[in-house]
OpenMM code with the backbone's topology and positions (N, CA, C; nanometers):
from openmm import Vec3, app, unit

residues = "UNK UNK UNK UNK UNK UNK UNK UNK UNK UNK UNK UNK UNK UNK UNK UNK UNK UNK UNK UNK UNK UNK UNK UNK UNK UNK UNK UNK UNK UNK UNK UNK UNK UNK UNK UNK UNK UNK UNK UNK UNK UNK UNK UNK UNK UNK UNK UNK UNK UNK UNK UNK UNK UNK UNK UNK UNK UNK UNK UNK UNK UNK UNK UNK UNK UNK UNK UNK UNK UNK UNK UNK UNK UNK UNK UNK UNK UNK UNK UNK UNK UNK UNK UNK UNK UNK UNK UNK UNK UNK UNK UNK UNK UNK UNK UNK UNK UNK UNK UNK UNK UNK UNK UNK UNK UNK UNK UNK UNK UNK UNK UNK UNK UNK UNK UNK UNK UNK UNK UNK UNK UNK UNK UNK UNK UNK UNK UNK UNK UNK UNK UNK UNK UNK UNK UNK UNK UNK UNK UNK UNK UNK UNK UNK UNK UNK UNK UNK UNK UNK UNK UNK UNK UNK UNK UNK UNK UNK UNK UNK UNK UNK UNK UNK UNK UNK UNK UNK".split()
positions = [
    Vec3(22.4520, -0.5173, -1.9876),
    Vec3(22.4147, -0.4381, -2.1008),
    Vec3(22.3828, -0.5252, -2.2204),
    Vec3(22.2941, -0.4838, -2.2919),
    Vec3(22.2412, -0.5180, -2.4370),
    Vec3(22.2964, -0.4547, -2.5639),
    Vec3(22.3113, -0.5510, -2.6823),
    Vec3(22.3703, -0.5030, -2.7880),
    Vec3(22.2518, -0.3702, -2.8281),
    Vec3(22.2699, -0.2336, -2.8391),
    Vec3(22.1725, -0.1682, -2.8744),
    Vec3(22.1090, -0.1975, -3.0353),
    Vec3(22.1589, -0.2303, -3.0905),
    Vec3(22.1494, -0.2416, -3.2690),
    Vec3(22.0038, -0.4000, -3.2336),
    Vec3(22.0294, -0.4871, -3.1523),
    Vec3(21.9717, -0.5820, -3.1621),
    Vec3(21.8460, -0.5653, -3.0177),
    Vec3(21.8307, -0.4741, -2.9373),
    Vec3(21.7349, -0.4936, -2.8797),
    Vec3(21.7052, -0.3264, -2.8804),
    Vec3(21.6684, -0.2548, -2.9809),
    Vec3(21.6404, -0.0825, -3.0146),
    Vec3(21.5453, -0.0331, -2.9395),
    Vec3(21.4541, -0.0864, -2.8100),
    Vec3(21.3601, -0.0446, -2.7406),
    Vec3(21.4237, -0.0390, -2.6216),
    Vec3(21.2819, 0.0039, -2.5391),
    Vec3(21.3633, 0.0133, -2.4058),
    Vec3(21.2586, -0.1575, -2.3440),
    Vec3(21.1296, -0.1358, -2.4044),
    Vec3(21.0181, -0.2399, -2.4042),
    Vec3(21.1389, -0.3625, -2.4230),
    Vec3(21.1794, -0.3782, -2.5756),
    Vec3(21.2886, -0.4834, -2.5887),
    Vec3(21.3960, -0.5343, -2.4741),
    Vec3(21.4524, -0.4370, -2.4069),
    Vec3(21.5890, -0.4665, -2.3341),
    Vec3(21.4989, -0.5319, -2.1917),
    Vec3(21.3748, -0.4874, -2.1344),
    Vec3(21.2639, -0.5472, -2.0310),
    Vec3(21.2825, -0.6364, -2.0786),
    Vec3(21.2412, -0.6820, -2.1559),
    Vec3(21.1323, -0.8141, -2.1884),
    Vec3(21.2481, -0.9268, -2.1891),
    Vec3(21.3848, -0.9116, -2.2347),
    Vec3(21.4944, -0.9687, -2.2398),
    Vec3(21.5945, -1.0357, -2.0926),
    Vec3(21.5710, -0.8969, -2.0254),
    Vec3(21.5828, -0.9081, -1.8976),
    Vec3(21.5014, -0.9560, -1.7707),
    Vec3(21.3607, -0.9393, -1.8357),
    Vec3(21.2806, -1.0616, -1.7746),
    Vec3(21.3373, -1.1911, -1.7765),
    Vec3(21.3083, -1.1895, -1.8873),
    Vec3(21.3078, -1.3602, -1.9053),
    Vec3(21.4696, -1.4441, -1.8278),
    Vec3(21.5315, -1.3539, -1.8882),
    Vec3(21.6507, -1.3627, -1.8012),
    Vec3(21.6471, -1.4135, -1.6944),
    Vec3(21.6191, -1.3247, -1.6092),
    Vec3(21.6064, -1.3363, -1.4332),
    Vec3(21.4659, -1.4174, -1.4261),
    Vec3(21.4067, -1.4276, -1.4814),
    Vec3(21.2799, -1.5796, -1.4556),
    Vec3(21.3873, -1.6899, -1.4697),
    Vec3(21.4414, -1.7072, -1.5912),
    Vec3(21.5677, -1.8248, -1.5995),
    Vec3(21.6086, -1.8885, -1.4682),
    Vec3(21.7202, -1.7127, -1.4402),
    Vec3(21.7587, -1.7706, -1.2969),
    Vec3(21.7535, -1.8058, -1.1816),
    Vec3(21.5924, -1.7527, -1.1438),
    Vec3(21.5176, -1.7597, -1.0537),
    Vec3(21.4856, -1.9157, -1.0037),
    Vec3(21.4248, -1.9999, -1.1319),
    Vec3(21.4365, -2.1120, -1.1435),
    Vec3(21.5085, -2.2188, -1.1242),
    Vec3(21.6763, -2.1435, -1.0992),
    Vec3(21.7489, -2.2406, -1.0918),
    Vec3(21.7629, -2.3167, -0.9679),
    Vec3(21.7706, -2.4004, -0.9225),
    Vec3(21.8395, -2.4756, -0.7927),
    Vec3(21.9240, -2.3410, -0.7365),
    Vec3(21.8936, -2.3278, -0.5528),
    Vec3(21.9640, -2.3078, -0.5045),
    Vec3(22.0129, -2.1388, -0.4810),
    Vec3(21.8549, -2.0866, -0.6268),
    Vec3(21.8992, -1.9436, -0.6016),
    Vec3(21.7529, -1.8752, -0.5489),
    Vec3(21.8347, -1.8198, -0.4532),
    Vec3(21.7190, -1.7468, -0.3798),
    Vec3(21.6275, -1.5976, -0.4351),
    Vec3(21.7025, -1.5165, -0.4739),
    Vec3(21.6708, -1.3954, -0.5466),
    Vec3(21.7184, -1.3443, -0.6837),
    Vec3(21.7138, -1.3185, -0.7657),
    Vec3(21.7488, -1.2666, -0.8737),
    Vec3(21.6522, -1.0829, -0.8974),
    Vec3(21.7498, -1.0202, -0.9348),
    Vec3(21.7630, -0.8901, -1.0061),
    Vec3(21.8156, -0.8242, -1.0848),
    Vec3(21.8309, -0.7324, -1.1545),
    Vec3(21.8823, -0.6662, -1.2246),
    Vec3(21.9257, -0.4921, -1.2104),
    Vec3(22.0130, -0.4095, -1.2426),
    Vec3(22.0408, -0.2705, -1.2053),
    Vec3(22.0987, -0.2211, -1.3628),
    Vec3(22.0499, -0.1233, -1.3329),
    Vec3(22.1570, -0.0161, -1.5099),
    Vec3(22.2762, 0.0288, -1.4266),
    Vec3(22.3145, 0.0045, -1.2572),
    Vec3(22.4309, 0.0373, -1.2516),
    Vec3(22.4223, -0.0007, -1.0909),
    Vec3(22.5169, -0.1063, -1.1168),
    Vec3(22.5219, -0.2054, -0.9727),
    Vec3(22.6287, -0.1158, -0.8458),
    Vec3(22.5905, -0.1402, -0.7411),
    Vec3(22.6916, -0.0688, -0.6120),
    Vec3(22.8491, -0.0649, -0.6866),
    Vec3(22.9081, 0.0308, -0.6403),
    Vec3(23.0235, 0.0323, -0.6353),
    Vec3(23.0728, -0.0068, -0.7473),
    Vec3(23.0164, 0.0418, -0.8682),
    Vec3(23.0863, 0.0291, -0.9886),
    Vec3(23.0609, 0.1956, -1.0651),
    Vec3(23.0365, 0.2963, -1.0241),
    Vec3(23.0577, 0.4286, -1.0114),
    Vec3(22.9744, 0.4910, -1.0270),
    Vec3(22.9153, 0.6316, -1.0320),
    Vec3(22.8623, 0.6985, -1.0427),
    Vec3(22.7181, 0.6942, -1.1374),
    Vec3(22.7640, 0.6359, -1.2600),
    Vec3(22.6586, 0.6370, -1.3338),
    Vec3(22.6065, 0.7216, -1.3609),
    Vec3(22.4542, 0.7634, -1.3258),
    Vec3(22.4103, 0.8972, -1.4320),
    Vec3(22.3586, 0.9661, -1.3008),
    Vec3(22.3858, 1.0811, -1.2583),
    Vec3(22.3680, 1.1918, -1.1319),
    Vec3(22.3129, 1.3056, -1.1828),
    Vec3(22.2121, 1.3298, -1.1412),
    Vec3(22.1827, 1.4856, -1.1438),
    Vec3(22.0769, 1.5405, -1.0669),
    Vec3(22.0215, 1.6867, -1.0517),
    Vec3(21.9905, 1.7398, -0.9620),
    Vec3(21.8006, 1.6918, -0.9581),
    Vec3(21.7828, 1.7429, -0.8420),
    Vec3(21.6142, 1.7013, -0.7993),
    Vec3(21.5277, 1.7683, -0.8291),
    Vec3(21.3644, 1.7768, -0.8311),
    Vec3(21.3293, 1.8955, -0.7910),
    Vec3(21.2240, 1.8243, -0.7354),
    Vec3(21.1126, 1.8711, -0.6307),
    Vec3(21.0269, 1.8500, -0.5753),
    Vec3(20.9150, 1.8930, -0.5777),
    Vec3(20.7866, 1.8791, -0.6255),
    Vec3(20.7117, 1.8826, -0.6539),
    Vec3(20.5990, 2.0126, -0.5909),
    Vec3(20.5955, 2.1363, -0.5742),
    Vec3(20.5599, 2.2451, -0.4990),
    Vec3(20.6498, 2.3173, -0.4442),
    Vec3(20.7574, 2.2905, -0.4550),
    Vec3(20.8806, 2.3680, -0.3670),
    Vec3(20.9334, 2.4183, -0.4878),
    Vec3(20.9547, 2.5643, -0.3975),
    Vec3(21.0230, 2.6348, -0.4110),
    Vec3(21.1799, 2.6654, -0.4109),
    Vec3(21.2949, 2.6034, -0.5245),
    Vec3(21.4387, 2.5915, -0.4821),
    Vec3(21.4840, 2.7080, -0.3778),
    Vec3(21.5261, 2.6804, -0.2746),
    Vec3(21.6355, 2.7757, -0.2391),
    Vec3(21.7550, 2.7747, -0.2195),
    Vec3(21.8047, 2.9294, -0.3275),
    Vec3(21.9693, 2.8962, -0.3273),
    Vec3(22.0521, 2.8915, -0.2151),
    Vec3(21.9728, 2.9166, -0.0473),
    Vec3(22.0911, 2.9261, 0.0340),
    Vec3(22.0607, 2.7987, 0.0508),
    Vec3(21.9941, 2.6716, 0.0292),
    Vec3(22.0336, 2.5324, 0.0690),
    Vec3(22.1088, 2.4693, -0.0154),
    Vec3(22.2134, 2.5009, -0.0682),
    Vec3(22.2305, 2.3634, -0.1846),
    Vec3(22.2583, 2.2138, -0.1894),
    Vec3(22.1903, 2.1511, -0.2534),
    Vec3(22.1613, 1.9409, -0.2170),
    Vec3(22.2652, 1.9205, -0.3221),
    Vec3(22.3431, 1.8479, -0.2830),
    Vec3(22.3767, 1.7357, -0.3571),
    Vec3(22.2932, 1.6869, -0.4541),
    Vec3(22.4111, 1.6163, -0.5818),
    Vec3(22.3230, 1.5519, -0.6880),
    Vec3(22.2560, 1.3937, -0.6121),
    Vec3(22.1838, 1.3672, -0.6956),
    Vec3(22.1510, 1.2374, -0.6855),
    Vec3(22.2023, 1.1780, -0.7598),
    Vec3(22.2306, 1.0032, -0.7514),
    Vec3(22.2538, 0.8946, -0.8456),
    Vec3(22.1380, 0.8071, -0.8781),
    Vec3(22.1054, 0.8250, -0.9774),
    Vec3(21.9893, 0.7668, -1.0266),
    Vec3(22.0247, 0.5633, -1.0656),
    Vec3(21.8985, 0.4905, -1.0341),
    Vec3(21.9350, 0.3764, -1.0759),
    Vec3(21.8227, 0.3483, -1.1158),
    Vec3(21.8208, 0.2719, -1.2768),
    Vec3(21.6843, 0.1801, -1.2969),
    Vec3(21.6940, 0.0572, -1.2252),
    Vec3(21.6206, -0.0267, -1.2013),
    Vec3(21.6338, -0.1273, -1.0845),
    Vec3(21.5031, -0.2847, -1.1451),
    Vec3(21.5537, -0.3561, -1.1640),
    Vec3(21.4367, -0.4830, -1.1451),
    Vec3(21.3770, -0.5223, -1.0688),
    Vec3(21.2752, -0.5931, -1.0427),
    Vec3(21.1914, -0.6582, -0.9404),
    Vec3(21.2345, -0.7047, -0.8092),
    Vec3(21.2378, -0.7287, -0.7405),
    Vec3(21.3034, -0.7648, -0.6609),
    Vec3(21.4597, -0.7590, -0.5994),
    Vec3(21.4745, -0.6301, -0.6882),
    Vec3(21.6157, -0.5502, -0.6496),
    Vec3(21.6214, -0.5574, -0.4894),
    Vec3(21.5657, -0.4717, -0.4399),
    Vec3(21.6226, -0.4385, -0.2959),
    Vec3(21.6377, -0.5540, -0.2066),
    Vec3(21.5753, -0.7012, -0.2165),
    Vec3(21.5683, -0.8104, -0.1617),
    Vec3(21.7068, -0.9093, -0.2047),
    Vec3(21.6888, -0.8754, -0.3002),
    Vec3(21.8623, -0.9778, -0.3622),
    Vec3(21.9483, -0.9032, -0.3439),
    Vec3(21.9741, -0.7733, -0.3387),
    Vec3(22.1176, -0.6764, -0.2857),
    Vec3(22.0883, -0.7215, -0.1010),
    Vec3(21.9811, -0.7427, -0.0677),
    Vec3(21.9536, -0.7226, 0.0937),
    Vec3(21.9724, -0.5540, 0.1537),
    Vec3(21.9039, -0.4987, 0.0918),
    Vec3(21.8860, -0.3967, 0.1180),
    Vec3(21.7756, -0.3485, 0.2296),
    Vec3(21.7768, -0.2992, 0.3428),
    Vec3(21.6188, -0.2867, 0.4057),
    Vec3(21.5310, -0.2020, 0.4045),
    Vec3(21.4395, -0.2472, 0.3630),
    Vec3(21.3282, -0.1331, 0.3855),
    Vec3(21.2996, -0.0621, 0.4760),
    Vec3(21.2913, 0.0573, 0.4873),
    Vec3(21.2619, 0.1621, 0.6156),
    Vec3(21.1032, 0.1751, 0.6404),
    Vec3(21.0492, 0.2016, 0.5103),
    Vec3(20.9278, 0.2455, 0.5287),
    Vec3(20.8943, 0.2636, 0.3732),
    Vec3(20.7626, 0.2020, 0.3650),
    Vec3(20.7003, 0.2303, 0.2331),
    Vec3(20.6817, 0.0559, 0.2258),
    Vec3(20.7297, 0.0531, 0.0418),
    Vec3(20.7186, -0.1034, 0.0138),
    Vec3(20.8641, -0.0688, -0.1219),
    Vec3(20.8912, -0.1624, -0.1903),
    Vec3(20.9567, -0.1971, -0.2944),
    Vec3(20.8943, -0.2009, -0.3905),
    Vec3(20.9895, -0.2367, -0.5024),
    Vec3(20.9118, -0.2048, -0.6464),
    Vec3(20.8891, -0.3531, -0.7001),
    Vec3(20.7719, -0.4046, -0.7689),
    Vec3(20.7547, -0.5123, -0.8157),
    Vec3(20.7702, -0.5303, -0.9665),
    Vec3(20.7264, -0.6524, -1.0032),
    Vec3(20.7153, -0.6352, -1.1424),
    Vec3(20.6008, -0.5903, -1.2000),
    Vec3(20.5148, -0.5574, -1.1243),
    Vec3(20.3853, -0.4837, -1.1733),
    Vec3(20.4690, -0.3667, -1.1976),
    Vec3(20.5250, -0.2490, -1.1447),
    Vec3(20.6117, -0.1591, -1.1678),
    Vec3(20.6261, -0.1806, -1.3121),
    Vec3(20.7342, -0.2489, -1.3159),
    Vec3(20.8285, -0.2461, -1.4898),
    Vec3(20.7291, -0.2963, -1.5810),
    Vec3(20.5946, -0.3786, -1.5602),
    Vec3(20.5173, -0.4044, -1.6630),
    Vec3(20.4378, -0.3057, -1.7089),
    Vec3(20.4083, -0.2150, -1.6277),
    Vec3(20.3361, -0.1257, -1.6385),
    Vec3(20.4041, 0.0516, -1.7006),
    Vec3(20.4881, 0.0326, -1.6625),
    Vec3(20.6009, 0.1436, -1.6634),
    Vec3(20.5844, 0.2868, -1.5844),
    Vec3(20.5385, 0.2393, -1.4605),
    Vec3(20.4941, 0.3361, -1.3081),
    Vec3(20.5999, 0.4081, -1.2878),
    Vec3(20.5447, 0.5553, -1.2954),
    Vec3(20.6374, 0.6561, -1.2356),
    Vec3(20.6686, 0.6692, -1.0965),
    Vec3(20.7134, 0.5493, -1.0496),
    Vec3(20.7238, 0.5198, -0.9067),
    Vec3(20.8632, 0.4975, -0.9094),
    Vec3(20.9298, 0.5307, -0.7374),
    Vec3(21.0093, 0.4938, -0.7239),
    Vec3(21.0172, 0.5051, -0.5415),
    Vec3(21.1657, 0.4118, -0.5301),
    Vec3(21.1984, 0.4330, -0.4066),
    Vec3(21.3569, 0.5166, -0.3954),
    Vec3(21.3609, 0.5307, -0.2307),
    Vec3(21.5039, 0.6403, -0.2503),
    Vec3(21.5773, 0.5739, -0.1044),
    Vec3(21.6659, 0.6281, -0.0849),
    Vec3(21.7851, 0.5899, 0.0317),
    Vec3(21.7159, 0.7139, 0.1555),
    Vec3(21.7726, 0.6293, 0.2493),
    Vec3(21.7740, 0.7452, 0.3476),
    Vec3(21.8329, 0.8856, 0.3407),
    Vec3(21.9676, 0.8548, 0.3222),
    Vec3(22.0532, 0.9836, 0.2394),
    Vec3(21.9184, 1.0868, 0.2135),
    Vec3(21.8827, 1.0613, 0.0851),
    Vec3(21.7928, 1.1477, -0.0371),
    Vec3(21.6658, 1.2050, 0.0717),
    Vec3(21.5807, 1.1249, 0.1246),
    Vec3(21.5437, 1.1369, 0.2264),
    Vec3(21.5188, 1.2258, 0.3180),
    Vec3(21.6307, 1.1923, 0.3745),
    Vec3(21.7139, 1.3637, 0.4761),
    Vec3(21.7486, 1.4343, 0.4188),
    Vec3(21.8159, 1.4741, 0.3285),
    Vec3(21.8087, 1.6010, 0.2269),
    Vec3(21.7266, 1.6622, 0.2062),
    Vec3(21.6051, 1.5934, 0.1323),
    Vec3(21.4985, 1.6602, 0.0528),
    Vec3(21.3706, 1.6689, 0.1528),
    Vec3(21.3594, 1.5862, 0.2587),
    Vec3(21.2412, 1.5578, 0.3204),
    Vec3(21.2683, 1.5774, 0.4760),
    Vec3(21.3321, 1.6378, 0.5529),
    Vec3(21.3944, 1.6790, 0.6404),
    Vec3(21.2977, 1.6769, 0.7284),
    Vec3(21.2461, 1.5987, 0.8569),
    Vec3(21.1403, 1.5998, 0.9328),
    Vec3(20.9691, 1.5736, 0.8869),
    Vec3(20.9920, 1.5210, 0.7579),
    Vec3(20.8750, 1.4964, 0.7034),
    Vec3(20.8419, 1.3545, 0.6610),
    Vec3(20.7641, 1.2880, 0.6064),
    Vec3(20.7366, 1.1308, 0.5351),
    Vec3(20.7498, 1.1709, 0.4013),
    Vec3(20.8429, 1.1272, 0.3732),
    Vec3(20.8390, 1.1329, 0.1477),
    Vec3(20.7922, 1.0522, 0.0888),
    Vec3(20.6948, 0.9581, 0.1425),
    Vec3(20.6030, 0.8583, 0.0934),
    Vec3(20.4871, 0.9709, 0.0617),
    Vec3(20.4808, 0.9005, -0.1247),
    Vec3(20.4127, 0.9569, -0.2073),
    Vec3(20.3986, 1.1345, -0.2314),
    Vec3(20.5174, 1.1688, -0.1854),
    Vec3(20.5879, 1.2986, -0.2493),
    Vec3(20.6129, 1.2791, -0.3780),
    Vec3(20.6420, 1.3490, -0.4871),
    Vec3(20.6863, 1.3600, -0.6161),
    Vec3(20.7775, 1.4390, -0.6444),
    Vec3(20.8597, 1.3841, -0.7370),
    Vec3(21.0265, 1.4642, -0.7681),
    Vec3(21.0475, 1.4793, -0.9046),
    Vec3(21.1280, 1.5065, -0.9591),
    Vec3(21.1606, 1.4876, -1.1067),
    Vec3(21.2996, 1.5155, -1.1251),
    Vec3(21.3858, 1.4480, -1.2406),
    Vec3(21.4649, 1.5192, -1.2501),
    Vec3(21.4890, 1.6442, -1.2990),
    Vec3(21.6005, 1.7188, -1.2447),
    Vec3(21.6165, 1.8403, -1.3018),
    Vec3(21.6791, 1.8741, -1.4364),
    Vec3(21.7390, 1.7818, -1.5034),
    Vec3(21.7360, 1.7935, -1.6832),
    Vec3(21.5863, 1.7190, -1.6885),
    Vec3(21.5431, 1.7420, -1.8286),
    Vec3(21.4852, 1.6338, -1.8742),
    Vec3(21.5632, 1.5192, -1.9565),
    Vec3(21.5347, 1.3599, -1.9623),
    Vec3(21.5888, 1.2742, -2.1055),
    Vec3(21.5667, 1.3217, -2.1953),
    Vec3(21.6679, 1.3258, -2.2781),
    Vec3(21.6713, 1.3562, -2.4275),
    Vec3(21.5493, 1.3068, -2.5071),
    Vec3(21.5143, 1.1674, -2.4464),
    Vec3(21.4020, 1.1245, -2.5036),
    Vec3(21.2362, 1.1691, -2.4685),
    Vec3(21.2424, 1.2547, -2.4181),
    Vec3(21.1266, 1.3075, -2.3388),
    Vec3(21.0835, 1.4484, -2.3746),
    Vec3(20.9931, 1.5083, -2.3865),
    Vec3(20.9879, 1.7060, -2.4147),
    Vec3(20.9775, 1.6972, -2.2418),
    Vec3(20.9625, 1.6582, -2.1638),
    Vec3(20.9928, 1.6921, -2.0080),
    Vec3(21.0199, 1.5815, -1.9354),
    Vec3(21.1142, 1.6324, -1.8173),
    Vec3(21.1199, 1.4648, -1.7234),
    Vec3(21.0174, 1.4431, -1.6549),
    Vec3(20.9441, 1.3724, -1.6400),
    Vec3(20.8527, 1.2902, -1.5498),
    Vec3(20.8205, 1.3197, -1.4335),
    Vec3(20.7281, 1.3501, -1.3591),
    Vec3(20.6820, 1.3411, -1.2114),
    Vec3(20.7112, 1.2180, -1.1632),
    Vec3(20.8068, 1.1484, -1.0162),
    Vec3(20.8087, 1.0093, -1.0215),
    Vec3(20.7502, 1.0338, -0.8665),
    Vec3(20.6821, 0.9178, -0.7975),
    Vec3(20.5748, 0.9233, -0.6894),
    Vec3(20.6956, 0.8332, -0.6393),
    Vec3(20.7410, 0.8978, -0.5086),
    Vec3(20.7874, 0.8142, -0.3892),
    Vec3(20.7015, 0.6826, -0.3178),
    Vec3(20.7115, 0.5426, -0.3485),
    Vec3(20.6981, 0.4540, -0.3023),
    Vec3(20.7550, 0.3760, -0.1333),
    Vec3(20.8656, 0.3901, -0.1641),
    Vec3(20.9701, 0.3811, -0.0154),
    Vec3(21.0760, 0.4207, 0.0205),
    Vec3(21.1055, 0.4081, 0.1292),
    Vec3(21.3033, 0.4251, 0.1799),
    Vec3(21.3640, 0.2802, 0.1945),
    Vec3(21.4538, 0.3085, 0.1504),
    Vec3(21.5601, 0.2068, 0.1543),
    Vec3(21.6998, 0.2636, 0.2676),
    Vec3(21.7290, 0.1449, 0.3716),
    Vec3(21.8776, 0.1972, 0.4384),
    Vec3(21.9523, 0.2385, 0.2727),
    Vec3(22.0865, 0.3388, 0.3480),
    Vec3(22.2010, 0.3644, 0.2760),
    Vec3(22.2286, 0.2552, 0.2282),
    Vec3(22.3113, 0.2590, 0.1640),
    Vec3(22.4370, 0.1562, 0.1399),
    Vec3(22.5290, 0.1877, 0.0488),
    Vec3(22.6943, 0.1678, 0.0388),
    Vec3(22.7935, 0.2320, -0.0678),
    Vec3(22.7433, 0.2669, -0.1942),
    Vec3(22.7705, 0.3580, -0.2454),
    Vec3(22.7378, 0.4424, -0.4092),
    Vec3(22.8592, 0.3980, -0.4540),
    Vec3(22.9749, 0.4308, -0.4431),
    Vec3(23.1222, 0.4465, -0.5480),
    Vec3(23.2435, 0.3623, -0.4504),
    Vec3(23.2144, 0.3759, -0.2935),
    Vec3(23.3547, 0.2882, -0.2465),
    Vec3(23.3083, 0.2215, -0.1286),
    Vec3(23.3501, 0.1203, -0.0669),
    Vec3(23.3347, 0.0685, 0.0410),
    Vec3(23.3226, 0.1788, 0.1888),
    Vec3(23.3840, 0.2319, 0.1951),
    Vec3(23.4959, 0.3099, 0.3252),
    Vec3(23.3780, 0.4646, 0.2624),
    Vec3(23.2664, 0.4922, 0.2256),
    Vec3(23.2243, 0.6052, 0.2501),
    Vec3(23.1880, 0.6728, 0.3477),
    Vec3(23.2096, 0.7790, 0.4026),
    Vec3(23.1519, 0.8446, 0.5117),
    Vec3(23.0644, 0.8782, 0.4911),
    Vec3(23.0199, 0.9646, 0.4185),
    Vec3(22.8923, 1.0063, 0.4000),
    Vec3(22.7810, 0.9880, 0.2497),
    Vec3(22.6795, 0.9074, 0.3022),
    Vec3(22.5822, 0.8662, 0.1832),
    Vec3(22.5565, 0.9259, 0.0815),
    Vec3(22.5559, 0.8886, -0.0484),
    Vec3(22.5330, 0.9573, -0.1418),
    Vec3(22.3865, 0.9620, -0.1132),
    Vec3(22.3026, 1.0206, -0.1743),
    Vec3(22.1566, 1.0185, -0.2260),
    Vec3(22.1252, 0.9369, -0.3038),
    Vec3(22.0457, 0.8305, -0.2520),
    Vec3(22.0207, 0.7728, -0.4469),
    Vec3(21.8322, 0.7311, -0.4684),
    Vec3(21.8597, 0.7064, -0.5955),
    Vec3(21.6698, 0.7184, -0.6165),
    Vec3(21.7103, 0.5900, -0.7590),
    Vec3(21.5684, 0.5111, -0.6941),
    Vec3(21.5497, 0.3586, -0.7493),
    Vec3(21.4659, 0.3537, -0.8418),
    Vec3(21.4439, 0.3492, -0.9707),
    Vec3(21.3027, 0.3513, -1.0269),
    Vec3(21.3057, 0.2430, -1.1055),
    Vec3(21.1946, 0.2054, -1.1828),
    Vec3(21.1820, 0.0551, -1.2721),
    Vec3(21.2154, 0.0615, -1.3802),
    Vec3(21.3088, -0.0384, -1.3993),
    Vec3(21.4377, -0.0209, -1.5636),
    Vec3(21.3425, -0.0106, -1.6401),
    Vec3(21.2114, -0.0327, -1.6723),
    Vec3(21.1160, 0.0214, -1.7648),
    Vec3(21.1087, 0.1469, -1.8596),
    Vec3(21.1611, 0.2551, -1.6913),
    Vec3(21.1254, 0.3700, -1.6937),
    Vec3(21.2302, 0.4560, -1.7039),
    Vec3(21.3723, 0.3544, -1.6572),
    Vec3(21.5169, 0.4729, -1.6522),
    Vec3(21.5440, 0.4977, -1.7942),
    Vec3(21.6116, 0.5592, -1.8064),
    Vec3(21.6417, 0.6099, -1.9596),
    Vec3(21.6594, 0.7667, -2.0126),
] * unit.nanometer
topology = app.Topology()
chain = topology.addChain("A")
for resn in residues:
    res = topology.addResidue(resn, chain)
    for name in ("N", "CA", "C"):
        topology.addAtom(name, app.Element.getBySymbol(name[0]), res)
C-alpha cells in the first residue's frame, strides 16, 4: 500500500508500482515480479456480487460472491498460477486501463456452466463510489483455483483478476 495523501491518483499509485517492479525485475536472480491490492491468503478483501452481461438473474440459482483482485503484469506467472485457457494480463492492460480481466475456474463454473467465458462480459453488482456505474469488464482468461482465505479450502472461492489500473 501507498501513503494516500502522497500518491492521490490511481494513475499515481501505477506509475509508482511500475517502476517498482521494473526495479526488481532487474535484479540478479529474480525471475518474476508482480504486484496484487490483495495477495492469497491474506483475506477476503473486497467481494461482491456479479452480473453478466444479457442474463437474466435467477433467484432460484443463487452464486456466491466473488473476490475481486487488481493484479500487475505478470501476476499469474510469479504466483505460478496456470492458465487454462485464454491469455493473461500484460502491461499493455494497466497502461491502457482495459476493461479486461481474467477469472478462476471456480467463477467459471458458476457463471459459465458448459460454456467458454472467453470474452463474455460481467460487471460488478454495486457500482465504485467513484463511478455513476460499474464497468462492463471483457473476460480475457481462466486461471486454475488456488486458496482465497486458508490453505486447507475445500471448496474454491470465485475470484476475478483485473489491472490495478482499473481496481478501485
Amino acid at each position: 500500500g501507498l501513503p494516500q495523501t502522497k500518491y492521490q491518483t490511481r494513475q499515481a499509485a501505477v506509475d509508482v508500482h511500475t517502476n517498482i517492479l521494473e526495479r526488481l525485475s532487474a535484479l540478479p536472480g529474480v525471475s518474476n515480479a508482480s504486484a496484487t491490492t490483495c495477495p492469497p491468503l491474506a483475506s477476503a478483501c473486497f467481494a461482491n456480487g456479479l452480473r453478466v452481461d444479457g442474463e437474466v438473474p435467477d433467484p432460484n440459482r443463487p452464486r456466491s460472491i466473488v473476490f475481486f483482485r487488481g493484479v500487475g503484469a505478470g501476476y499469474f506467472e510469479a504466483m505460478g498460477m496456470r492458465l487454462l485457457r485464454g491469455r493473461s494480463l500484460g502491461q499493455q492492460e494497466l497502461d491502457r486501463r482495459e476493461p479486461v480481466i481474467v477469472i478462476n475456474k471456480a467463477l467459471a463454473d458458476m457463471y459459465f456452466p458448459g460454456k467458454d467465458p472467453i470474452d463474455q462480459r460481467v460487471k460488478s453488482s454495486t457500482r465504485p463510489s467513484s463511478l455513476p456505474e460499474a464497468p462492463w469488464l471483457t473476460i480475457v482468461g481462466v486461471v486454475a483455483n488456488t486458496p482465497t482465505i486458508a490453505l486447507g479450502e475445500r471448496t474454491p472461492w470465485p475470484q476475478m483478476f483485473m489491472p490495478m489500473s482499473i481496481a478501485g
